[in-house]
C-alpha positions as CSV (number, residue, x, y, z in Angstrom):
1,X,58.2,38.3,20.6
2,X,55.9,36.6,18.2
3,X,57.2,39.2,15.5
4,X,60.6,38.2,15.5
5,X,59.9,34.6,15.5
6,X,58.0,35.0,12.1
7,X,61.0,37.0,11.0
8,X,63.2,34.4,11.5
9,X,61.1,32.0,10.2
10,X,60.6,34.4,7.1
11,X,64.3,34.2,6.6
12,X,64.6,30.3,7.6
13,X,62.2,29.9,4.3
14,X,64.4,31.7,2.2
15,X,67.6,30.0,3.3
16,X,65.7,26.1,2.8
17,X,64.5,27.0,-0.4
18,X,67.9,28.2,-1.4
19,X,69.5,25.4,0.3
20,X,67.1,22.7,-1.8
21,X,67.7,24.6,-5.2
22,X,71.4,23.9,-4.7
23,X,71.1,20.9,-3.5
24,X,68.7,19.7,-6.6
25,X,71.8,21.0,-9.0
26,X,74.6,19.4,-6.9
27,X,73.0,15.8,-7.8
28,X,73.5,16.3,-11.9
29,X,76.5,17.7,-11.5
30,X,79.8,16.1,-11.9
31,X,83.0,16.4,-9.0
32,X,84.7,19.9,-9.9
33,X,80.7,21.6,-10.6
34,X,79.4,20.5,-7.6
35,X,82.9,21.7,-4.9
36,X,81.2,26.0,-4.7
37,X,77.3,24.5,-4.5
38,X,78.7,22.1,-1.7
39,X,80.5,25.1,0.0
40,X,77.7,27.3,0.2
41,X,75.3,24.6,1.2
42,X,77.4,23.7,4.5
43,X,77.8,27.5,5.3
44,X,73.6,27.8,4.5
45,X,73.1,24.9,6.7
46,X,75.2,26.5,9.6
47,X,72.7,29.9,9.3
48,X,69.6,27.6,8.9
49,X,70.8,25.7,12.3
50,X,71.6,29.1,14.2
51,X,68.0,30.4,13.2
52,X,66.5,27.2,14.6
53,X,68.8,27.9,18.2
54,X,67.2,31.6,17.6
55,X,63.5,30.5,17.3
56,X,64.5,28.1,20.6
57,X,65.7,30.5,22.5
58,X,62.4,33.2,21.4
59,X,60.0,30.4,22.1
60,X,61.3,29.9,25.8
61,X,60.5,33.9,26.2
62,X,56.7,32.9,25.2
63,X,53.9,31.9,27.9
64,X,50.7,30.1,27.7
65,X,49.1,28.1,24.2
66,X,51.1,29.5,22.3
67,X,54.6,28.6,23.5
68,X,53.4,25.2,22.6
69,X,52.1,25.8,19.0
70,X,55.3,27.5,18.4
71,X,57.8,24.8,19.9
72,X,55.4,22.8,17.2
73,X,56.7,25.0,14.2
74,X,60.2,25.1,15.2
75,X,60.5,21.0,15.6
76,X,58.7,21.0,12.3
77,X,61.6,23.0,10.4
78,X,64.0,20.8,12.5
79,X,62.4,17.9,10.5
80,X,62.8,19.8,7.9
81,X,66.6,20.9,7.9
82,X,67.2,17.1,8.9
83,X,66.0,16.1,5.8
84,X,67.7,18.6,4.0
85,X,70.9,17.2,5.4
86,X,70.3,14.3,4.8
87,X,69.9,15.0,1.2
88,X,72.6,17.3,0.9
89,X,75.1,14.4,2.1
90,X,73.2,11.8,-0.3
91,X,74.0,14.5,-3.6
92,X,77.4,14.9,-2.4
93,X,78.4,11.1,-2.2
94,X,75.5,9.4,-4.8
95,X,75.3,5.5,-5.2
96,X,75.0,5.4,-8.4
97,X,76.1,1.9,-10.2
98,X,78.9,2.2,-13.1
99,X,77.3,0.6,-16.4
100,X,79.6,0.1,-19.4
101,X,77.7,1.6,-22.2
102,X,78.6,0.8,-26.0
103,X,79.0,4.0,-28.4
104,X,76.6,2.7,-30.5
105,X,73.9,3.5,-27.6
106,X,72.0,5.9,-27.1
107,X,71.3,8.4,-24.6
108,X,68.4,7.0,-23.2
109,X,69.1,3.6,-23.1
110,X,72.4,4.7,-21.2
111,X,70.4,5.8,-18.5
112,X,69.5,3.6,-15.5
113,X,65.9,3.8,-13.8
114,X,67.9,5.0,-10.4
115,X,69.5,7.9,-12.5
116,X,65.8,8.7,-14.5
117,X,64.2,8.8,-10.6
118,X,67.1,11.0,-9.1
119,X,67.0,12.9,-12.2
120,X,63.0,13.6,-11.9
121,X,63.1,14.0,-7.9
122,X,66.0,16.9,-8.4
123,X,63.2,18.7,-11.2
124,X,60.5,18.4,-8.7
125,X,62.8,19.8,-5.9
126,X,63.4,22.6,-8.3
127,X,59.8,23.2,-9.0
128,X,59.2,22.9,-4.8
129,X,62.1,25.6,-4.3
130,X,60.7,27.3,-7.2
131,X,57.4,27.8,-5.3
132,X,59.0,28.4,-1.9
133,X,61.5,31.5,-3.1
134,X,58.2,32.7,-5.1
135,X,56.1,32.7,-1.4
136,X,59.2,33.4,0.6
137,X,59.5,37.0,-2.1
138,X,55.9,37.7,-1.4
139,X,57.0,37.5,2.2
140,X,59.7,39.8,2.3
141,X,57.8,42.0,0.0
142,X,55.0,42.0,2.8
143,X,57.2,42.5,5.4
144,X,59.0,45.4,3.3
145,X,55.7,47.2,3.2
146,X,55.5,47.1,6.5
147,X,58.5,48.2,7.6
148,X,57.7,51.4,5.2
149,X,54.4,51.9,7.1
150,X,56.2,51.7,10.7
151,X,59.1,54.1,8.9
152,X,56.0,56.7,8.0
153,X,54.3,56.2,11.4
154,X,57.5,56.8,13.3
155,X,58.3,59.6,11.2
156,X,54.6,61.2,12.1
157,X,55.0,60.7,15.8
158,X,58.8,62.3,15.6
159,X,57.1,65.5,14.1
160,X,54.3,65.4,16.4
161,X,56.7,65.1,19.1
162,X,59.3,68.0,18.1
163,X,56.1,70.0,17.7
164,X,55.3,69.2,21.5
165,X,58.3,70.0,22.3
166,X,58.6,73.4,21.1
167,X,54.8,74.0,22.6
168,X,56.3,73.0,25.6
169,X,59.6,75.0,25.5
170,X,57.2,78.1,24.5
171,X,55.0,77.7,27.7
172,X,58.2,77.2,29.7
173,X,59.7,80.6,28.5
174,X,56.1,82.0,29.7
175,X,55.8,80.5,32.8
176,X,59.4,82.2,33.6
177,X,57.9,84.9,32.6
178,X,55.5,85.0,34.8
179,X,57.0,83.6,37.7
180,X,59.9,86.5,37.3
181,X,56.4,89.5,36.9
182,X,55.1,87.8,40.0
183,X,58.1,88.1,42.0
184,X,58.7,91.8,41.4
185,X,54.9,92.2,42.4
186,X,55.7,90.4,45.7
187,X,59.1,92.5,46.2
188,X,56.9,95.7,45.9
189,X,54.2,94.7,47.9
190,X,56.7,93.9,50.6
191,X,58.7,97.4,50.1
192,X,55.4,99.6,50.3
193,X,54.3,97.9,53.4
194,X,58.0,97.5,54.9
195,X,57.2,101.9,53.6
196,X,53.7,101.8,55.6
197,X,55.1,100.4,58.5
198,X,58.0,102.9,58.9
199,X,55.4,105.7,58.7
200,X,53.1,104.6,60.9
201,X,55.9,103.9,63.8
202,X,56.9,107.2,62.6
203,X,53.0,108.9,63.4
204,X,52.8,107.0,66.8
205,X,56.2,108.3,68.0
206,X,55.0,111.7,66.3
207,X,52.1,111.6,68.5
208,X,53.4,110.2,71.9
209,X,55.7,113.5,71.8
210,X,52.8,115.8,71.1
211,X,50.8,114.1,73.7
212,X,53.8,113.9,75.9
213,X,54.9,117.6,75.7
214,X,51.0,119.1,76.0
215,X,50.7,117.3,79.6
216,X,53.5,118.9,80.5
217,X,52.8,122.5,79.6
């Protein structure tokens, strides 16, 4: 239970840091760059809020402490994809004032200190995401290796159990074997005394007329 719960929040990582990469580019860009970011950030939003209803539903399955430190995480990346929303709706629709700028200005003087601060929030977004995708990688390499491992093991036991199987098919065939040699020795124990008992009726009746016939002489 606890497995799949770090899996999802494996891929939850992923997805956020995704999710504020685009959302860093959709704030410098203008109306007709932003429209495929903004698309695939709703649809990333939709996945991040399913895994949240998956954690939810995992953590109900769990018992005891730890049910509570994990109803902890998942309200923490609740926070989390909040604030990313919140973000994501601020990038789309920015309140930014118009300033007439003359041509003979230059570039940094035609910058506001509201544009300079959105501008240096977005890089350090970028450097956050950066470092998130970089840890969520190491993750899903971890979690590749492991998977490969558990491949391997279940390959091992699948041998180990074919093997048992033919063991077992081999000491089947025997056992018929024997059961069918053992039969045959009960059949012909039963015909040589059925053979004994016929003779001996035989020898008594054999007898009872010898005996019978010398009284009467």
């Amino acid at each position: 239970m606890t497995t799949l719960i770090d899996n999802y929040e494996q891929q939850y990582a992923i997805l956020t840091a995704d999710i504020t990469a685009k959302i860093g580019r959709i704030a410098v860009l203008n109306i007709n760059e932003k429209r495929p970011f903004i698309q695939d950030v709703d649809r990333e939003l939709e996945e991040a809020q399913e895994l949240l209803e998956q954690m939810e539903l995992e953590v109900r399955g769990v018992s005891g402490s730890a049910r509570d430190r994990l109803r902890v995480r998942v309200e923490s990346h609740r926070a989390e994809l909040k604030r990313l929303t919140q973000e994501f709706d601020l990038s789309k629709n920015p309140k930014i004032d118009v300033i007439d700028l003359g041509i003979e200005e230059s570039w940094d003087n035609g910058i506001t200190e509201e544009q300079r601060k959105r501008l240096l929030d977005a890089s350090e977004r970028i450097d956050r995401t950066g470092r998130t995708l970089q840890n969520g990688y190491r993750m899903v390499l971890e979690t590749e290796e492991i998977g490969t491992q558990v491949l391997k093991d279940l390959h091992d036991q699948r041998e180990t159990i074919q093997r048992s199987r033919g063991r077992l098919r081999d000491t089947d065939a025997e056992l018929g074997r024997g059961s069918r040699l053992l039969s045959g020795m009960i059949f012909r124990a039963f015909q040589q005394r059925l053979i004994l008992a016929t003779v001996t009726l035989v020898l008594i009746f054999v007898g009872c007329f010898v005996i019978y016939y010398s009284f009467k002489s």
